[in-house]
ROGUMI-371500 format. One record per residue (C-alpha): chain; residue in three letters; x, y, z. Coordinates in Angstrom, 2 decimals, always signed. Each point is the difference from the previous one (the first is absolute). Example, Ala and Ser with C-alpha at 12.3 -4.5 7.8 and 13.67 -1.06 7.14 Angstrom:
! residues 2
NODE  unit  code        x        y        z
NODE     A   ALA   +12.30    -4.50    +7.80
NODE     A   SER    +1.37    +3.44    -0.66
! end
This chain:
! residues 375
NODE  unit  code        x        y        z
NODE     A   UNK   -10.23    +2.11    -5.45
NODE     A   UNK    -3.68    -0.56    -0.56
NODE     A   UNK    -0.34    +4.21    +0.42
NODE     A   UNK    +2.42    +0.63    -2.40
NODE     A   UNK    -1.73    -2.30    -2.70
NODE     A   UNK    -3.40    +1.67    +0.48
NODE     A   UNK    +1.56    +3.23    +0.05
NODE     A   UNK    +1.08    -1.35    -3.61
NODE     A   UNK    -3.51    -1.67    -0.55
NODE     A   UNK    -2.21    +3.20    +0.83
NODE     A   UNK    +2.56    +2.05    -2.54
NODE     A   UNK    -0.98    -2.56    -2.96
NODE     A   UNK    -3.77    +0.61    +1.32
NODE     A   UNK    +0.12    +3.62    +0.01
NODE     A   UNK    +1.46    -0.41    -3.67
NODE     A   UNK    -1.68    -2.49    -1.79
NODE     A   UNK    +2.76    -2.06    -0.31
NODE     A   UNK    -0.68    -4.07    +0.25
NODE     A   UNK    +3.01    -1.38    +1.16
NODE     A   UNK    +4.27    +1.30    +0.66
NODE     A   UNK    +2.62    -2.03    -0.87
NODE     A   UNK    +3.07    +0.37    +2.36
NODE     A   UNK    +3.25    -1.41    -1.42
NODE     A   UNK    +2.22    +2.24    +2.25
NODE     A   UNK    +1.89    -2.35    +2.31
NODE     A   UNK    +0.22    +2.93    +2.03
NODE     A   UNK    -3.74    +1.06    -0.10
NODE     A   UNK    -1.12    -3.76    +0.68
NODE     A   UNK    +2.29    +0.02    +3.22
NODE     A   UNK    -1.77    +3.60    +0.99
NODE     A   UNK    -3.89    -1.58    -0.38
NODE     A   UNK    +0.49    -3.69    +1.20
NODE     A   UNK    +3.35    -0.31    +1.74
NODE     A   UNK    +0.97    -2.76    -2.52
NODE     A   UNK    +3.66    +0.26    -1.92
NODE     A   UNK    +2.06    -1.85    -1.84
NODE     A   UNK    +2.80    +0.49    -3.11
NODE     A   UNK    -1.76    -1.94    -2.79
NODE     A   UNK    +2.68    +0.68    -2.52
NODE     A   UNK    -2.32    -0.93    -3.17
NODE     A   UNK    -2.46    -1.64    +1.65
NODE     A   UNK    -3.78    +2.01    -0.16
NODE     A   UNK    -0.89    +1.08    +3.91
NODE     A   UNK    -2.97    +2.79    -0.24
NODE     A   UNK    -2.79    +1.12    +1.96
NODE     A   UNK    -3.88    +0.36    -1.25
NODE     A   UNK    -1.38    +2.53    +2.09
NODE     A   UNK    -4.21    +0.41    -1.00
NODE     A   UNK    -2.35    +2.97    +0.70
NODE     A   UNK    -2.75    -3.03    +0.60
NODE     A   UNK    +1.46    -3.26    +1.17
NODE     A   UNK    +2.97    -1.30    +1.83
NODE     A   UNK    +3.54    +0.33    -0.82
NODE     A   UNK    +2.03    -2.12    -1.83
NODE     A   UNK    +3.84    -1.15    +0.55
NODE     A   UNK    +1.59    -1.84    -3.08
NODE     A   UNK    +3.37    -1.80    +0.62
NODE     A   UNK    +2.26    -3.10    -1.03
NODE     A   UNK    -0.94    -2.53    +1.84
NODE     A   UNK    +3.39    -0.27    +1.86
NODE     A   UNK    -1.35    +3.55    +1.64
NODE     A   UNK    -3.44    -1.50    +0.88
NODE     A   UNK    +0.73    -0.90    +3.81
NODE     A   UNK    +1.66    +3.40    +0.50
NODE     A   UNK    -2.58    +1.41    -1.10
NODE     A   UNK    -1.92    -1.30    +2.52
NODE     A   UNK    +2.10    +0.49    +2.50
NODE     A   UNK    -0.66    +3.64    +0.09
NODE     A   UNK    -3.26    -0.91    +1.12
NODE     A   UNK    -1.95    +0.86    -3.55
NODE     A   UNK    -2.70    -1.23    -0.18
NODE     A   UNK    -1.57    +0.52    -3.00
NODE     A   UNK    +0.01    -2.30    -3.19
NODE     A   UNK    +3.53    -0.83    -1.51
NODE     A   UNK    +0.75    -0.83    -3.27
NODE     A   UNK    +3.19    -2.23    -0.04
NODE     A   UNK    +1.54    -1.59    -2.91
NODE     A   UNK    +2.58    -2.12    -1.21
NODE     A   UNK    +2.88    +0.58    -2.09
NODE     A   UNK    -1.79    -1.45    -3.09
NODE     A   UNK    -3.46    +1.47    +0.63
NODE     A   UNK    -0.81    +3.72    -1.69
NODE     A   UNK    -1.16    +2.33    +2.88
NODE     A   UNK    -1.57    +2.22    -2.34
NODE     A   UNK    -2.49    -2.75    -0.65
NODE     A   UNK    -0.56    -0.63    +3.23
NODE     A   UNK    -0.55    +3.86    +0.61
NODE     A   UNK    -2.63    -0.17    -2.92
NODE     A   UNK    -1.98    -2.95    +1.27
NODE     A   UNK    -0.29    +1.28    +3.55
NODE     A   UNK    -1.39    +3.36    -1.01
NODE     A   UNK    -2.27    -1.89    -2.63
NODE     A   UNK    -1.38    -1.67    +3.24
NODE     A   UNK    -0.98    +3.29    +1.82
NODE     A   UNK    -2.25    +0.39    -3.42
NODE     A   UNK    +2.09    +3.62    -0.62
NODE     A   UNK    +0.54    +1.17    -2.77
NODE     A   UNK    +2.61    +2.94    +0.21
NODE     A   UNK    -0.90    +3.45    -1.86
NODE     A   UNK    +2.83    +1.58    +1.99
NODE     A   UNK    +2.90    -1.19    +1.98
NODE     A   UNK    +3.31    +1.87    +1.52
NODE     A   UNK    +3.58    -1.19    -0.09
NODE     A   UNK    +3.01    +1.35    +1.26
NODE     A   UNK    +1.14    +1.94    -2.98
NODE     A   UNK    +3.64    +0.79    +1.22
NODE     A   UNK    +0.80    -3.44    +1.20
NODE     A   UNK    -2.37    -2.58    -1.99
NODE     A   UNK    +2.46    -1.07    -3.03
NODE     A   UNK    -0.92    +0.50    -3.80
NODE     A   UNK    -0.28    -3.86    +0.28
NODE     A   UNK    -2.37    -0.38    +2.39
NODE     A   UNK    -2.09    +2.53    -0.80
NODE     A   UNK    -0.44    -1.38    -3.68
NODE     A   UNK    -1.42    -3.59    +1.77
NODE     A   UNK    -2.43    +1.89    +2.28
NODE     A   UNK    -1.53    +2.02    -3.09
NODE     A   UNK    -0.13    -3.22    -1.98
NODE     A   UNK    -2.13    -1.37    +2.90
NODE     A   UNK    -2.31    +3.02    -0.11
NODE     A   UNK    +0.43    +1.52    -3.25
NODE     A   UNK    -2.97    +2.21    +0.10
NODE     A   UNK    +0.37    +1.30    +3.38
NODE     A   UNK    +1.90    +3.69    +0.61
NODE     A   UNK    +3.06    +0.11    +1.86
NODE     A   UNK    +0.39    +3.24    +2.81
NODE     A   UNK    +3.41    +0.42    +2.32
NODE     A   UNK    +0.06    -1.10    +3.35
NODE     A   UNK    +3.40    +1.16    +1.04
NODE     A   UNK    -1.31    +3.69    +1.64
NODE     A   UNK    -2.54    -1.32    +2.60
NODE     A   UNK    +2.32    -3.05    +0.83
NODE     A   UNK    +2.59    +2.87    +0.87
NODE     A   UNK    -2.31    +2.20    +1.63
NODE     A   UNK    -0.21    -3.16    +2.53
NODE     A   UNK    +2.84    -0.59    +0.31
NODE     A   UNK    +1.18    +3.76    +0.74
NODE     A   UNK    -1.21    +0.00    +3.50
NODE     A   UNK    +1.38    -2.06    +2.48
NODE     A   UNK    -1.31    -2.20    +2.59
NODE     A   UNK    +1.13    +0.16    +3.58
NODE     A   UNK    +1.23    -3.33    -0.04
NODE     A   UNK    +1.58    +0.80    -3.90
NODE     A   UNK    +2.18    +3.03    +1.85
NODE     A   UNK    +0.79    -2.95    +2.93
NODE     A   UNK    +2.07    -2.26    -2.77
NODE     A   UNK    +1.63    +3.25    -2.24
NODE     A   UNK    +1.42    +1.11    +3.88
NODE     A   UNK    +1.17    -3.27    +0.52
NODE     A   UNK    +1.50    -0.33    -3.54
NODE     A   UNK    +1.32    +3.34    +0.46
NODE     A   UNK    +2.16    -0.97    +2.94
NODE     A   UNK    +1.56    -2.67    -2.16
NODE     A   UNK    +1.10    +2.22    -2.31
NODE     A   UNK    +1.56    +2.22    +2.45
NODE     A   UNK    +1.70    -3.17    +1.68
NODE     A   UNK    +2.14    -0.57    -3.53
NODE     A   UNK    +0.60    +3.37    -0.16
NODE     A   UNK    +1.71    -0.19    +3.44
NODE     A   UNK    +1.99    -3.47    -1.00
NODE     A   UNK    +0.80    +1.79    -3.22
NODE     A   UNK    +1.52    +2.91    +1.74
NODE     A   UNK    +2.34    -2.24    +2.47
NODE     A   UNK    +1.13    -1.73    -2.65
NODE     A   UNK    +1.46    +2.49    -1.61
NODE     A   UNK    +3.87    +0.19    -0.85
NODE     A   UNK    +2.27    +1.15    -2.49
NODE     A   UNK    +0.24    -2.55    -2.93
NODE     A   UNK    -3.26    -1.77    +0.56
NODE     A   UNK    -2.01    -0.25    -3.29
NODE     A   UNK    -3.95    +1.75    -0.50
NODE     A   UNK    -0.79    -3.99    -0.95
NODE     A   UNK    +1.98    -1.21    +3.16
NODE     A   UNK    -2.66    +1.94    +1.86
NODE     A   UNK    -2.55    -0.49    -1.15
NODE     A   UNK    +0.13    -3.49    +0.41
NODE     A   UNK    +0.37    +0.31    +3.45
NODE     A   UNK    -2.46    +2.53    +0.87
NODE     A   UNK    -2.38    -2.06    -1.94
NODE     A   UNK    +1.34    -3.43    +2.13
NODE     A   UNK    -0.84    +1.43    +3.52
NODE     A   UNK    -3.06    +0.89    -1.28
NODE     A   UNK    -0.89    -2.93    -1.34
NODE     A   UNK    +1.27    -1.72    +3.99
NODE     A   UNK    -3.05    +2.49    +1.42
NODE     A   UNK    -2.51    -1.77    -2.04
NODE     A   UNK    -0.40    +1.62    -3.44
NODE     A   UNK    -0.59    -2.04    -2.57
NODE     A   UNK    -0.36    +2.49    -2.73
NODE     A   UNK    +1.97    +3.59    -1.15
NODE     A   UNK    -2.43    +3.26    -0.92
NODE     A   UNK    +2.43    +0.51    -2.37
NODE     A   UNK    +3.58    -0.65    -0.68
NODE     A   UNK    +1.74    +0.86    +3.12
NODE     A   UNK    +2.23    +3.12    -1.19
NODE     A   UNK    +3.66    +0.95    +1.11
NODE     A   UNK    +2.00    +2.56    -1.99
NODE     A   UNK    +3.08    +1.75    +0.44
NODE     A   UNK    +1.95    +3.20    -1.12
NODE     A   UNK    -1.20    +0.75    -3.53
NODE     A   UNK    -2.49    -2.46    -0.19
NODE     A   UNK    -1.71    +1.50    +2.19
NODE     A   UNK    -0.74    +2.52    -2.03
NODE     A   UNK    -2.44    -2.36    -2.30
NODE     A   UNK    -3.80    +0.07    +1.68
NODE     A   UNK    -0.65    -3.66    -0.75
NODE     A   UNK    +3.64    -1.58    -0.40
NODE     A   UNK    +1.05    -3.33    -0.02
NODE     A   UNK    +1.95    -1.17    +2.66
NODE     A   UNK    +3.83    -1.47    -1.50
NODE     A   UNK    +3.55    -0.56    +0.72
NODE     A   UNK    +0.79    +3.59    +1.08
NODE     A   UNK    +2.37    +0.37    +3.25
NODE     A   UNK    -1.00    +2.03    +2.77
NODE     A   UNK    +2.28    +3.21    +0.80
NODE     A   UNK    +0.62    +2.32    +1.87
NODE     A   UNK    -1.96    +3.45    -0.97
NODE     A   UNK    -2.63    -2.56    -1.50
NODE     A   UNK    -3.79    +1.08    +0.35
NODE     A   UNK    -1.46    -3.36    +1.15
NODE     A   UNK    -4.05    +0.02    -1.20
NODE     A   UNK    -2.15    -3.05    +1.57
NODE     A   UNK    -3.44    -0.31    -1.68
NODE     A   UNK    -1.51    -3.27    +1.76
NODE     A   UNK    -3.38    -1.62    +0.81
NODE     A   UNK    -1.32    -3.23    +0.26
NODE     A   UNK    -3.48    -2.18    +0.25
NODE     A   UNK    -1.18    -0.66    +3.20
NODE     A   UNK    -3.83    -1.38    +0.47
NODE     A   UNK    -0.72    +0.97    -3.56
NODE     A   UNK    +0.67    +3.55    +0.54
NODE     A   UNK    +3.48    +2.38    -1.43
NODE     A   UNK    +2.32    +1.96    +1.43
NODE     A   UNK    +2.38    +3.23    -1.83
NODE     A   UNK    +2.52    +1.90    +1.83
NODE     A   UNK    +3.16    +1.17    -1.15
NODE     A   UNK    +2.86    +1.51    +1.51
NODE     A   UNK    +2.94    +2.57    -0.87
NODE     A   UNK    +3.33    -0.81    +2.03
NODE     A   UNK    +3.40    +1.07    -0.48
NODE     A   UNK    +2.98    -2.42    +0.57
NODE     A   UNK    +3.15    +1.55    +2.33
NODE     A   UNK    -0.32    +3.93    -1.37
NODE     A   UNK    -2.16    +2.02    -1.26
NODE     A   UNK    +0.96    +3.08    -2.78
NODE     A   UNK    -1.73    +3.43    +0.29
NODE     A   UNK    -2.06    -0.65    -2.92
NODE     A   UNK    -1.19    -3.43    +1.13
NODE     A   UNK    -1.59    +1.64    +3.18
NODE     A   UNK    -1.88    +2.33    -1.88
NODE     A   UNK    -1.29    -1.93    -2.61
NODE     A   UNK    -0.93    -2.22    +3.16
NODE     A   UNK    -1.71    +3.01    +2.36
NODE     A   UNK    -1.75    +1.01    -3.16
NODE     A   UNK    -1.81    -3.67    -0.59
NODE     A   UNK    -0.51    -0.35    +3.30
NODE     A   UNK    -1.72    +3.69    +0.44
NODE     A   UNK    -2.44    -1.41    -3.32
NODE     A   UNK    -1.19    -2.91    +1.78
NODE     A   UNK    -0.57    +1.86    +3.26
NODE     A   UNK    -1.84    +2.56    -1.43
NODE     A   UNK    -1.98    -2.45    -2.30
NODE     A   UNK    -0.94    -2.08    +2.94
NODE     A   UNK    -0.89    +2.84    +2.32
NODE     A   UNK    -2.73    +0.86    -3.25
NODE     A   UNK    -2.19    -3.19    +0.24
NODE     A   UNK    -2.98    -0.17    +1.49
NODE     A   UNK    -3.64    -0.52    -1.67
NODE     A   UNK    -0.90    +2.12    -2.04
NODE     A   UNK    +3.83    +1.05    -1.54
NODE     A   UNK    -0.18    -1.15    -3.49
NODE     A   UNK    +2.58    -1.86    -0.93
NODE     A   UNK    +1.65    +1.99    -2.82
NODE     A   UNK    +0.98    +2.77    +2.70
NODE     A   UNK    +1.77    -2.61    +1.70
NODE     A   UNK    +2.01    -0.39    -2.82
NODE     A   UNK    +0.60    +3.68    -0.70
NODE     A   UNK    +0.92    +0.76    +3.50
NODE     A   UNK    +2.79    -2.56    -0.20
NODE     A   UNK    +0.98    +1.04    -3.37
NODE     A   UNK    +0.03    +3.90    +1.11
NODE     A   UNK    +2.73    -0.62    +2.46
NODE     A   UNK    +2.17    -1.61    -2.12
NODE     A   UNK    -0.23    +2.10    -2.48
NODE     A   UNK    +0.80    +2.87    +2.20
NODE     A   UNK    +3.63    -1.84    +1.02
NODE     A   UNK    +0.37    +0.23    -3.66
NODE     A   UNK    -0.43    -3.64    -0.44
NODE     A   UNK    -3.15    -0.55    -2.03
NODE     A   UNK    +1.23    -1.18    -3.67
NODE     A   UNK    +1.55    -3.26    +2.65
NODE     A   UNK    -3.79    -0.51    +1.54
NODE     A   UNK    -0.97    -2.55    -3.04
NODE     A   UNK    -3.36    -1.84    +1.64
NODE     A   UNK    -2.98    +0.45    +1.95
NODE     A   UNK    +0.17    +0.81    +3.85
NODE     A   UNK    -1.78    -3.86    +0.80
NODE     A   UNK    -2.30    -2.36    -1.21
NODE     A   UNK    -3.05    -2.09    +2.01
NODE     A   UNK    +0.79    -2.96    +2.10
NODE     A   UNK    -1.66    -3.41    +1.55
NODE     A   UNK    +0.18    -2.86    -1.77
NODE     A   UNK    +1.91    +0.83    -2.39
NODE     A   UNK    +3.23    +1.89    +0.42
NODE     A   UNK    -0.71    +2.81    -2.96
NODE     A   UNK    -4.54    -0.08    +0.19
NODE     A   UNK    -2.08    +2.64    -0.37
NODE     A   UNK    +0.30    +3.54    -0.01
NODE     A   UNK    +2.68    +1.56    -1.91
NODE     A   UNK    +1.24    +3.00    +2.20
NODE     A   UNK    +1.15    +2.22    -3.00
NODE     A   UNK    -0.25    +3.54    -0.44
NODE     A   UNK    -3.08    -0.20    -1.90
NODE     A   UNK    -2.44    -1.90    +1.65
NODE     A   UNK    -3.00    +2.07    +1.75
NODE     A   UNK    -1.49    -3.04    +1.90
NODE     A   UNK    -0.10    +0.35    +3.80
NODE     A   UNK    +1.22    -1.33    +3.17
NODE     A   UNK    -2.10    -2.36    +1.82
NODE     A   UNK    +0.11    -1.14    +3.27
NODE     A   UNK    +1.56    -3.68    -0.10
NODE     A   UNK    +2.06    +0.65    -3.15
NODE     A   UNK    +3.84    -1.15    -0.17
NODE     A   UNK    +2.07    +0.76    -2.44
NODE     A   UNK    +4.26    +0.94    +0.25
NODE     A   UNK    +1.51    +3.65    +0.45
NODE     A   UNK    +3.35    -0.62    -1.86
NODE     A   UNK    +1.53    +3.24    -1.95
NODE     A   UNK    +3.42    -0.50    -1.18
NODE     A   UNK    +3.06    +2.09    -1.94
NODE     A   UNK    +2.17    -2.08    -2.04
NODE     A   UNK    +3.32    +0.83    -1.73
NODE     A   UNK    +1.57    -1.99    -2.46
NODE     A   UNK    +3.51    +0.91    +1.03
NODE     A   UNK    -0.22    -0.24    +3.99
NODE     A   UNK    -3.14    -2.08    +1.09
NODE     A   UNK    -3.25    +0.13    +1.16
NODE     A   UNK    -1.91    +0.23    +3.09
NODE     A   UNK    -3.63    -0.65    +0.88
NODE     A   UNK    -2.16    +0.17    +2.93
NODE     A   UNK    -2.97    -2.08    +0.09
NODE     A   UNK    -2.80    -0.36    +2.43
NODE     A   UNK    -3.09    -1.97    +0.34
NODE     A   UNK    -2.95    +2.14    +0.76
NODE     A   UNK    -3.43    -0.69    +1.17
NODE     A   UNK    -2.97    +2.76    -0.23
NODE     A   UNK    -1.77    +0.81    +3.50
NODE     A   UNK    -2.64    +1.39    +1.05
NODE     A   UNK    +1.55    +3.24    +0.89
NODE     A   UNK    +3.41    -0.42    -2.16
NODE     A   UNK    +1.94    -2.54    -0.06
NODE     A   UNK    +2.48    -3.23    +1.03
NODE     A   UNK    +3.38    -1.05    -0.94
NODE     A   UNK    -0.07    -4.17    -0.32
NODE     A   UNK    +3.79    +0.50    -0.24
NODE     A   UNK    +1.98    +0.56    +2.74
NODE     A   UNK    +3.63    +0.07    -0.61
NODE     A   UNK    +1.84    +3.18    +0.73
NODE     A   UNK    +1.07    +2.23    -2.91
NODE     A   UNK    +2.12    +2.36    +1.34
NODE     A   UNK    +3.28    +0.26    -2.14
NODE     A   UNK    +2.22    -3.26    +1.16
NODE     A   UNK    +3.82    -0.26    -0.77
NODE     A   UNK    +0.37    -3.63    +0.51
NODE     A   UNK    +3.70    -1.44    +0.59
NODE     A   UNK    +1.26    -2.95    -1.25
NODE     A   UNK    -1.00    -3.41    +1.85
NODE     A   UNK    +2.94    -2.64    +0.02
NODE     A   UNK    -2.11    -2.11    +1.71
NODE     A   UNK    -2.38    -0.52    -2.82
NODE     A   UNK    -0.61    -2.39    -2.56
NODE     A   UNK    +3.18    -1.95    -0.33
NODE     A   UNK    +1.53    +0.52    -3.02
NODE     A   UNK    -0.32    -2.72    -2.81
NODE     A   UNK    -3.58    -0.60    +1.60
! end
């Protein structure tokens, strides 16, 4: 952790910049290995281009905190007691006197950023958010370690999800299980909503799991991941319950034939709006584009949806130790959806799928050995 904060403290160096205030529960994790849901409660970081870092937290946080093995000052404070104060005496102490300071500028609310400017109302204010990315974008041995690991979670509910599987068991019904077993292997947190949608549903990119019944003819779209170690999972998954229509295989081959051929693209070097276009390309060929609504994947690490955006536009390039998802979809209202999505990791010579679970088209029959019903 110590490199990763004077990564951070030779960037405020090399600009000028006195001091970075980290709110980001996310980013505070990433440079100290401390985390914690404050709900309102202040937890920040004071990272300084000349003097040691600071960790501010309720007081209830403090032995945590030290736990992780910082050790650096702490500001802790009590319910009653004004952090900000606190923040303003300590720096006070060091005999600075801020001309310039950074902040998160996505993630730092309108709130807080009104108390630090009334602390140092004559200092300028600069964005932090790009170099904190920049960071964060390559990974670690030991970071790719933990996103395998969590990866293999995710592909164990998508397994349970797919034996559970009968006709007249509900999207909610299974999620609830898949989300229970995982839960028995340790995980104490979801990347996201676990997802589980059926027929027509399907055919909405980010829908809401309900009371629908599976049947037979249904597309059956998984789109799971969990927390694991501090680091997120995505994969999702196209099945078909019992039989499969002529159009339902196409659309399928032609998804399938995107990701491949967006995959088989990445290496350093790509940039990552052609990954995009060669996805979008071979959809559009099939005839399918106006149902290919989003981006072909989006960065991920600590946070299930992080840095970069892998749209059609951007002319940044692959780097070795990027990971980001591969996950081109066609979706129609009136029969369903299917989407194929892969973790990928840049190499030195190409590339390496953190996902393992097969994708071939799968026409799963029903499982009357699943989840009772009622349960």
């Amino acid at each position: 952790m110590d490199n990763r904060l004077a990564k951070l403290s030779n960037w405020l160096k090399d600009e000028k910049v006195e001091f970075v205030f980290i709110n980001s529960v996310t980013n505070i994790y990433y440079y100290t290995g401390f985390t914690c849901k404050p709900y309102e409660r202040l937890v920040g970081l004071l990272v300084f281009s000349e003097a040691d870092p600071i960790m501010v937290c309720p007081k209830l946080e403090e032995e945590q905190v030290i736990q992780t093995g910082w050790s650096y000052r702490i500001i802790s404070y009590q319910d009653n007691e004004d952090p900000w104060e606190m923040i303003q005496e300590s720096i006070a102490r060091q005999r600075l006197i801020p001309t310039i300071y950074a902040i998160e500028e996505t993630v730092l609310s309108y709130e807080r950023s009104q108390k630090l400017q009334g602390l140092f109302p004559s200092a300028s204010i600069v964005p932090a958010d790009e170099v904190m990315n920049m960071n964060r974008l390559i990974k670690s041995d030991q970071e790719i370690k933990a996103m395998i690991e969590s990866a293999k979670i995710a592909e164990y509910g998508m397994e349970v999800g797919i034996q559970a599987l009968r006709e007249g068991i509900t999207e909610i019904e299974l999620v609830a299980h898949i989300e229970y077993e995982q839960k028995k292997k340790g995980v104490r947190h979801m990347a996201a909503p676990p997802m589980a949608l059926f027929g027509k549903n399907s055919g909405h990119p980010h829908g809401k799991p309900g009371v629908r019944k599976l049947e037979k003819g249904d597309l059956v779209m998984f789109d799971l991941g969990v927390i694991l170690d501090g680091y997120c999972s995505d994969i999702t998954r196209t099945f078909i319950f019992d039989s499969v229509s002529d159009q339902k295989r196409e659309i399928y081959e032609t998804v399938l034939e995107a990701n491949h051929q967006a995959i088989e693209s990445c290496k350093p070097g790509m940039t990552i709006g052609e990954i995009d276009r060669i996805s979008r390309k071979v959809i559009t060929e099939a005839g399918y584009g106006d149902y290919y609504p989003h981006r072909v994947g989006h960065g991920i690490g600590l946070e299930g949806h992080e840095y970069p955006s892998l749209h059609q536009d951007n002319g940044n390039v692959l780097r070795e130790g990027m990971t980001f998802t591969v996950e081109p979809g066609i979706y129609i209202p009136e029969i369903g959806g299917v989407r194929i999505e892969d973790e990928v990791l840049v190499t030195k010579d190409g590339y390496k799928l953190l996902t393992q679970y097969p994708k071939e088209l799968q026409v799963i029959e029903g499982n009357s050995s699943g989840i009772p019903e009622g349960v």
